[in-house]
N, C-alpha and C positions, 0 to 999 in steps of 0.2 A: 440895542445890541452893539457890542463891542466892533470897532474896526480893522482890532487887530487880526491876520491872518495867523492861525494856531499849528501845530506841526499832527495834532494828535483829533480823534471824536471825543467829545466831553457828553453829558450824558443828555446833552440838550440838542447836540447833533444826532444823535442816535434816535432819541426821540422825533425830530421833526424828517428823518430819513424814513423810518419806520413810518411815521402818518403820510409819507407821499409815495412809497411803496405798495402801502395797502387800497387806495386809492387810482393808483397807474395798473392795480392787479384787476380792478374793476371796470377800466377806462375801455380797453378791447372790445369787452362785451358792448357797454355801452354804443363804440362806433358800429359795431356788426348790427346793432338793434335800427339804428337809427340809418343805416344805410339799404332798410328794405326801401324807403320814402325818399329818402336826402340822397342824390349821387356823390360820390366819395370826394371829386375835385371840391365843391359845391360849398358842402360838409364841411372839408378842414379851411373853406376859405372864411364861412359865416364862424367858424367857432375862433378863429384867431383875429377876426374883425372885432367881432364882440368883448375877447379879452382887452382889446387893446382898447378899445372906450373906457372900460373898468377899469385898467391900469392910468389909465391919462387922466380919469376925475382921481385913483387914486394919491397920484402923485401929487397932483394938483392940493386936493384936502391935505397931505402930509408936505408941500410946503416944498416938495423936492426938485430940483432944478432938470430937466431933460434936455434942454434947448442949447445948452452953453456950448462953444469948442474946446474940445478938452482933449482933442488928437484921437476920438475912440470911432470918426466917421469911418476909415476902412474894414477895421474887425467889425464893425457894426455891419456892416450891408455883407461881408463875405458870412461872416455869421446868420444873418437874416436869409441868405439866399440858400444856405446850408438846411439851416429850418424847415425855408420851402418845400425843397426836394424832398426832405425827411418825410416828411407826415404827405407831401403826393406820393411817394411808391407804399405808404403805410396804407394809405387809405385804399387805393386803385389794391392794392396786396388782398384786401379782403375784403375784396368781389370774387379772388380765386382761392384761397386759401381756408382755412379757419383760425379764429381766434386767438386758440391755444397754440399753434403752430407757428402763428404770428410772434405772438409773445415771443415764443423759444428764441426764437430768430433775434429778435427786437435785442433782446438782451444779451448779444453776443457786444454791445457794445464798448463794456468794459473793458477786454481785452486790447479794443483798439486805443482807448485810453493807454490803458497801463503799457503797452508798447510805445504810445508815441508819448507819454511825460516824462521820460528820463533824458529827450533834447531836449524839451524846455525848463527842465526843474531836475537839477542831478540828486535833486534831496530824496526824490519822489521815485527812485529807482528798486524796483523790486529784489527784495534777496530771495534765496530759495525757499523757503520755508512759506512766503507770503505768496509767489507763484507758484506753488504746491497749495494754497488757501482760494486761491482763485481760479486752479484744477478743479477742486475739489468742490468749490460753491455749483461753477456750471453743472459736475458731471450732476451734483443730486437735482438740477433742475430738466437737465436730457433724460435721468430715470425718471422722474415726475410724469413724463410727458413720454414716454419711453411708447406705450399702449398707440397714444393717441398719432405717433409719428410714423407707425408700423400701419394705419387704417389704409385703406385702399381709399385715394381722392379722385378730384375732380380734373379732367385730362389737363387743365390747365394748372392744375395746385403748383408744380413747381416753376411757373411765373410769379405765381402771387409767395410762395418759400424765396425765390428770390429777390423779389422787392422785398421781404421783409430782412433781409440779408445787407442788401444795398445802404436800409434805412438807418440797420445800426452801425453801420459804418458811417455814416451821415452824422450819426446822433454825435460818435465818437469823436471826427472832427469837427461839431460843434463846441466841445467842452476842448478840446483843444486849442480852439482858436482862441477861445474865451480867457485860458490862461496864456498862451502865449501871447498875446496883444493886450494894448491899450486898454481893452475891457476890464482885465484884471483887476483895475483901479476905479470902474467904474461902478456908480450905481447902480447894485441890482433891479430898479424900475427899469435903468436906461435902456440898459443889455436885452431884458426880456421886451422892451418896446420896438426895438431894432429889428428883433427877431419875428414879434408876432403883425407889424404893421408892415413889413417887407414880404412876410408870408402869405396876409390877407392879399395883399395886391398880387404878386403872381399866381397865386391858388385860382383866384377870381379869373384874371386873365386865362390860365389852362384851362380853365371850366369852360370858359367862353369859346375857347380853342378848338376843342373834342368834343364839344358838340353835346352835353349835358343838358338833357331836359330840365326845363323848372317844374316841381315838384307842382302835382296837380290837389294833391292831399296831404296834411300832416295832422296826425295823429296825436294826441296829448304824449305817448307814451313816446316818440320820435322825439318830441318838443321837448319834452322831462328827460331823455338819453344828451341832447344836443347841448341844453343847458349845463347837464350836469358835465359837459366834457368844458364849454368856457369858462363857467364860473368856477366851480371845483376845480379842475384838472389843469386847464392852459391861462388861469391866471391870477388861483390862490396857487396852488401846488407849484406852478414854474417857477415862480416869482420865491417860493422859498430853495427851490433846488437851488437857484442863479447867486442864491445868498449862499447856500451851505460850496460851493462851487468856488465862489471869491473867499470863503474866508476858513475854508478845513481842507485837506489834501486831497488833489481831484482822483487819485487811484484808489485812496480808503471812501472816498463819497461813492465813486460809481462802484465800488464792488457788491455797495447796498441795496444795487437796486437788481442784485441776483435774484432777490427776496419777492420780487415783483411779482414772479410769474405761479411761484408756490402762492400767494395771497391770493390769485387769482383763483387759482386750486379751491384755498379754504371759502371766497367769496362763493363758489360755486356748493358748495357742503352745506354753506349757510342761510344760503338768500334760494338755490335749487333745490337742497334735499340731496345733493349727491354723497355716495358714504363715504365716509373716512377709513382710506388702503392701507396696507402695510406700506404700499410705494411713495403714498405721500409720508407720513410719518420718516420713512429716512430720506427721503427727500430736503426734508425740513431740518435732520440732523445733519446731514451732510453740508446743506448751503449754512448753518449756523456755526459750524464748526469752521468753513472754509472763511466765512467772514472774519471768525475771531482771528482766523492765522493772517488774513493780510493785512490788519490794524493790530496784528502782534500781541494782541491778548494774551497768547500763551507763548512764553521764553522760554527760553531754553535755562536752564540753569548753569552758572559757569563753575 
C-alpha cells in the first residue's frame, strides 16, 4: 500500500471503512455477551493483551521495525493512556447501560474529530454543506435508535450513557493525537501497539484495583465473543482503521463510522430475526446521504 497521504476516499478506502464499520456494529453485542462471565475491567485488559501478541508476531513476520526512536515515544503513551480510559468507561458503561445505547453515545465521536482537526490540518476544515452531512449522518442514527432511547432503564443507565459519552470523547482525542504528533509518520503496527500494550497494562492494573472476581466459568460462547473482539475487532480491524487514519483525511475517515451503529441494527435483523422498520430504512438514507455530503460527493454546481 502506497505511503502517500491522499486529500480524498478512493474506492478502497470506502471499502476497508465499510468492512470495519460492519464489524464495530457487531463488537457491542459481542462485549455485553461475554460480560455475563468476563468482568468489564478484566475483558478489555485480556482482549488488548491478546491483540498485542498478534500484532508483535505480526510485525515480526512482516519484517516491520517497532523498536527504533523515531521521536513517536510521547504521542505514543498519551495515545495509549487515551485508549485505556476509552474501552474502561466503554466497558464498566455496559454493566449500566445497553448496547444500543452505548453505540449511540460511542459514535458521537466524530464530531469531536471534526472540531478539533482544523488546529491541526487547516486543509481538513469543514465547509457548510459537509457540516450539514454530518448533522445529518448522526440525526438518522438518533432516529435509529430513537424507540430504544425513549425505554424506561435501569436507575443507573445514565452512568453507564455517560461513560459512553466520556468514551467517544476519548476515542476523538485519540485520532487526534495520532494526527497531531509524531504518529502521523508512524507505522501503523507501531501506533496500534502503543495503544493496545499500554492498555492491557493499566486495564489489568484497574481490574486488580476494583476488586474484579476471576471468572469461575467460561463458556465456549463467552470464549467465541472474547476472541472474536481480539482477533477481529482490536487487531485486524484497529490495525487497518490506524492505516486508513495515517493516510486518508481523519474528518472523512471518522464520519464512516456513523454507519457503525445502523450495522449493528441490520446485524441484529440478521443474525436475531429482528424486522426491518421504516425507521431503519431512513436511518440508513439519511447516514448515506450525510456521508456523501462530508466527502463532498455531491457539488454544488457553479
Amino acid at each position: 500500500m502506497s505511503g502517500d497521504r491522499k486529500d480524498h476516499l478512493d474506492g478502497l478506502a470506502v471499502a476497508l471503512l465499510l468492512s470495519c464499520c460492519a464489524l464495530w456494529g457487531v463488537n457491542q453485542v459481542a462485549t455485553k455477551v461475554a460480560l455475563a462471565e468476563i468482568p468489564p475491567l478484566m475483558q478489555a485488559a485480556a482482549r488488548s493483551a491478546g491483540a498485542a501478541v498478534l500484532l508483535w508476531g505480526w510485525s515480526g513476520w512482516r519484517g516491520i521495525p517497532l523498536w527504533q526512536r523515531d521521536g513517536t515515544l510521547g504521542g505514543g503513551l498519551l495515545a495509549g493512556l487515551l485508549f485505556a480510559v476509552e474501552f474502561g468507561c466503554m466497558f464498566v458503561g455496559l454493566q449500566y447501560t445497553t448496547a444500543s445505547r452505548m453505540v449511540v453515545f460511542l459514535y458521537l465521536a466524530p464530531f469531536v474529530v471534526a472540531l478539533g482537526m482544523p488546529l491541526i490540518s487547516r486543509s481538513e476544515r469543514l465547509d457548510r454543506w459537509q457540516a450539514l452531512g454530518l448533522a445529518m449522518a448522526f440525526g438518522g442514527v438518533v432516529w435509529a435508535f430513537a424507540e430504544g432511547l425513549g425505554a424506561a432503564g435501569r436507575s443507573l443507565q445514565w452512568w453507564g450513557d455517560a461513560l459512553g459519552v466520556a468514551a467517544a470523547v476519548l476515542w476523538g482525542l485519540t485520532t487526534l493525537v495520532m494526527r497531531g504528533s509524531r504518529l502521523s509518520s508512524a507505522a501503523p503496527e507501531k501506533t496500534l501497539l502503543y495503544q493496545l500494550s499500554l492498555s492491557a497494562v493499566a486495564l489489568a492494573g484497574a481490574a486488580v484495583l476494583a476488586g474484579e472476581p476471576w471468572p469461575q466459568r467460561v463458556s465456549v460462547m463467552s470464549w467465541t465473543a472474547l476472541g472474536f473482539q481480539t482477533v477481529i475487532v482490536t487487531f485486524a480491524s484497529y490495525l487497518v482503521w490506524f492505516w486508513l487514519i495515517r493516510h486518508y483525511p481523519a474528518t472523512r475517515v471518522s464520519a464512516f463510522t456513523l454507519l457503525t451503529p445502523v450495522f449493528g441494527l441490520l446485524a441484529g435483523v440478521l443474525l436475531l430475526g429482528d424486522p426491518v422498520t421504516t425507521r431503519l430504512v431512513l436511518a440508513l438514507a439519511a447516514v448515506s446521504c450525510g456521508i456523501a455530503l462530508v466527502n463532498r460527493l455531491f457539488r454544488r454546481v457553479p
